[in-house]
C-alpha positions in Angstrom: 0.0 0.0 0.0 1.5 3.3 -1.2 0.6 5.7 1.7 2.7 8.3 -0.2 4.2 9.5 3.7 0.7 10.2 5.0 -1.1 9.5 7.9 -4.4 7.9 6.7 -7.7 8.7 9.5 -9.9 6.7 7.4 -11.1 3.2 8.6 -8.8 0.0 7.5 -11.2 -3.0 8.1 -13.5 -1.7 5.1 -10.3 -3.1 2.7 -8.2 -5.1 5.2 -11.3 -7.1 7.0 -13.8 -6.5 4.1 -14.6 -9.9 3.4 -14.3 -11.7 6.4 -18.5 -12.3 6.5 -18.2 -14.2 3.9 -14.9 -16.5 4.3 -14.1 -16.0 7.9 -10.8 -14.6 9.4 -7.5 -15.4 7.7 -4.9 -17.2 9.8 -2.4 -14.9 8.4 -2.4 -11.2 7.4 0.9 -9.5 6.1 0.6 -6.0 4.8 3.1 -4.4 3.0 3.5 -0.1 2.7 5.5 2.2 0.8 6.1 5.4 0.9 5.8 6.0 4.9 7.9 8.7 4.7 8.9 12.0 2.5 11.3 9.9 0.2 13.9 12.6 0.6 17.7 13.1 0.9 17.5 13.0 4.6 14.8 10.6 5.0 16.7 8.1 2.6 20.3 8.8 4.2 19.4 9.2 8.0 15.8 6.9 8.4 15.0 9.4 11.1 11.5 9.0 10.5 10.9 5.3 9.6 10.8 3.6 13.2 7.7 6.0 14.0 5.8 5.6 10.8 6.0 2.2 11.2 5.3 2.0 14.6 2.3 4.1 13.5 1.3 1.5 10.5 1.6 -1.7 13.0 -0.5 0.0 15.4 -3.0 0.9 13.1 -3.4 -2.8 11.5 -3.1 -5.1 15.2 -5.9 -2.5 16.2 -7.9 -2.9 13.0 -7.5 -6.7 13.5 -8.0 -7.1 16.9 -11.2 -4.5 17.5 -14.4 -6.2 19.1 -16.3 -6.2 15.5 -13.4 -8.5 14.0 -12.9 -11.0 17.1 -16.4 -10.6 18.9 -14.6 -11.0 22.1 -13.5 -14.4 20.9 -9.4 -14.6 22.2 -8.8 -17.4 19.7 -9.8 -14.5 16.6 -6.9 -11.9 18.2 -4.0 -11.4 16.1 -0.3 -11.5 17.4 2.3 -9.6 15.4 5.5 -11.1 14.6 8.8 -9.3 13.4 8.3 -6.9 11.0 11.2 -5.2 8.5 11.2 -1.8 7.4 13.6 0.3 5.3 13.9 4.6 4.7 9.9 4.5 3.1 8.6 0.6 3.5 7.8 -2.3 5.8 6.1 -5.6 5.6 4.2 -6.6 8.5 2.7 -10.1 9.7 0.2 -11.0 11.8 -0.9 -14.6 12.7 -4.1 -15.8 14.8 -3.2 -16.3 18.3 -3.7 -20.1 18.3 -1.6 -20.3 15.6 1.4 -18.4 17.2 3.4 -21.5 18.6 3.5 -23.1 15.4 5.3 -20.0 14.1 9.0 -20.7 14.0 12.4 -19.6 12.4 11.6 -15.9 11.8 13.9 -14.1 10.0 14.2 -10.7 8.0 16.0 -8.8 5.5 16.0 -5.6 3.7 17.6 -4.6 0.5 18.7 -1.3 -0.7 18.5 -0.5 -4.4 18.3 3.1 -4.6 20.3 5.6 -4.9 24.1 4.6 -5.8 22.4 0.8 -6.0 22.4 0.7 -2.2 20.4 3.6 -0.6 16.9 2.4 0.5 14.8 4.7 -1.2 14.2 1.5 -3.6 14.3 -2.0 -2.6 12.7 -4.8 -0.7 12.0 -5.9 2.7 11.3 -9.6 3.8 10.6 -11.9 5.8 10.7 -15.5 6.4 9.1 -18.2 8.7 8.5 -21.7 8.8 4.3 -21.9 9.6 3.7 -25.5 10.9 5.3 -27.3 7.9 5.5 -24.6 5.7 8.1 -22.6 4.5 6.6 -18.7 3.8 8.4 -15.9 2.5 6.6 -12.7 2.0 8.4 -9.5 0.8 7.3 -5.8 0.2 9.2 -4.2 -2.8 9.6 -0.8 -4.1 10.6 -0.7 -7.4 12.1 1.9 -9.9 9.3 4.9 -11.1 7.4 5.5 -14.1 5.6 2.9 -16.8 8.4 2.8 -19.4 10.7 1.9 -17.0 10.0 -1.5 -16.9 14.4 -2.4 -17.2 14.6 -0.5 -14.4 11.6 -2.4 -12.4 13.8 -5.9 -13.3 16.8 -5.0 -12.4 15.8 -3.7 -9.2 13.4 -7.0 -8.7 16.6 -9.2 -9.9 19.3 -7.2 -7.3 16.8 -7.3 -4.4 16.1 -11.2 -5.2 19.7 -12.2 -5.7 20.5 -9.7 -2.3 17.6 -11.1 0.2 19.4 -13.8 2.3 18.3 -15.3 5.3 20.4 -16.9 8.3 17.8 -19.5 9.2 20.7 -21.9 11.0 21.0 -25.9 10.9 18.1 -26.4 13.3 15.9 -24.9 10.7 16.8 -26.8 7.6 17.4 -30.0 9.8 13.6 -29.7 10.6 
């Protein structure tokens, strides 16, 4: 979700819970944003501003997910967040039911700078990786090179952050 550095006041369960009548809860939700923050020279070089805005964003979705219209006062429908991953402008969130929480293991996350001088994290990706029972999920938020001709540009930042994105997930991990 491009939030293009602004604050949004409008309600997030009329896209993020909209059809939860119909098919029930998810066990997982991960949102990604971009754009949390003024995409400046200061933003990009210092990140003064990127731990707040995505305190902000996190806040905003475990509330959305957790308020009484969503779990009906039910525990087993809350929503724990799990490590999140942000860079300059983006982050990728996830949240998993609360029953499901102990069958969460091996998190791990990375970011990727593509920017500026191929490294600055103005562009890139954010990800992160966990093993969900016997699953192996990866989900990463990307921010890719501007306009609709640039579509070389889009690649080669898709292919740097993909051949970039590495996880330490230890022996233990792939042993399992």
């Amino acid at each position: 979700w491009n939030v293009n550095a602004k604050g949004k006041d409008e309600s997030l369960s009329s896209w993020l819970c909209a059809d939860w009548h119909q098919h029930g809860p998810p066990d997982i939700v991960v949102v990604g944003f971009q754009e949390m923050v003024d995409l400046n020279a200061v933003n990009v070089a210092v990140e003064n501003k990127s731990q707040s805005r995505s305190a902000f964003w996190i806040d905003r979705i475990r509330s959305t997910l957790n308020s009484r219209q969503n779990t009906q006062g039910d525990p087993s429908r809350s929503y724990t967040e799990l490590p999140t991953k942000y860079l300059v402008g983006f982050l990728v969130c996830v949240f998993v039911k609360a029953p499901h929480k102990p069958r969460v293991k091996y998190v791990h996350t990375d970011s990727v700078g593509v920017g500026v001088m191929g490294v600055m994290g103005n562009k890139g990706g954010v990800s992160i990786r966990l093993q969900f029972y016997d699953s192996t999920l990866c989900f990463t938020c990307l921010h890719l090179a501007a306009h609709r001709e640039n579509v070389t540009g889009r690649n080669a930042d898709f292919a740097n952050v993909y051949n970039k994105t590495s996880f330490e997930i230890g022996n233990e991990a792939v042993q399992e």
